[in-house]
C-alpha positions in Angstrom: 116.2 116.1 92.3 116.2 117.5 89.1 113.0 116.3 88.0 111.2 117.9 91.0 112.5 121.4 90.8 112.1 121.2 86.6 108.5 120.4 87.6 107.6 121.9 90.6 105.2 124.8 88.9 102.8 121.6 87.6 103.4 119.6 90.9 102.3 122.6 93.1 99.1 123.1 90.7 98.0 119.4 90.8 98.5 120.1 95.0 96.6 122.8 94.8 93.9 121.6 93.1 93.6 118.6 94.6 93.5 120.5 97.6 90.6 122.6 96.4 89.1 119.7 95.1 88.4 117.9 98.6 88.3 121.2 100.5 84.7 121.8 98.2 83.2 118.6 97.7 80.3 117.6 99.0 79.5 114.4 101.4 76.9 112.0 101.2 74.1 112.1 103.9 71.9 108.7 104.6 68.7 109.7 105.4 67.1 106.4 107.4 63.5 107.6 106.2 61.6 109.7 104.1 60.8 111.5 107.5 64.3 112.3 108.5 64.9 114.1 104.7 61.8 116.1 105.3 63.2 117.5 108.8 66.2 118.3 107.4 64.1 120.2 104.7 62.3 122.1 107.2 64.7 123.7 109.2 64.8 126.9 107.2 68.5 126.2 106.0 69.9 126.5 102.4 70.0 123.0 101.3 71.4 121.4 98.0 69.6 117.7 97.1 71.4 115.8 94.3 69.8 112.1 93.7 71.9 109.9 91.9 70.7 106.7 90.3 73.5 103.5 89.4 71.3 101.7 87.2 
C-alpha cells in the first residue's frame, strides 16, 4: 500500500494521459473503392486523410 500512495501523483498522470491518449486518437476508415473515398470527400465536411505505407 505504500508504494501506491508514494506514487499516486505519477500513477494518476500515466491515467490521465492514457486517457487523453484514446479519448483523441483517430480510427481507421476502409474505404471499399476509390468511389466511396471520393463521397466522403464531397460532403462538404472537414476531413483529415493520412495514407500510411508498411513497406
Amino acid at each position: 500500500m505504500d508504494l501506491l500512495r508514494d506514487n499516486m501523483v505519477l500513477i494518476v498522470t500515466v491515467v490521465v494521459l492514457i486517457g487523453i491518449w484514446f479519448a483523441l486518437r483517430t480510427t481507421a476508415t476502409q474505404f471499399a473503392s476509390d468511389s466511396s473515398l471520393d463521397s466522403m470527400l464531397g460532403r462538404g465536411e472537414p476531413v483529415v486523410l493520412e495514407f500510411f505505407g508498411n513497406t
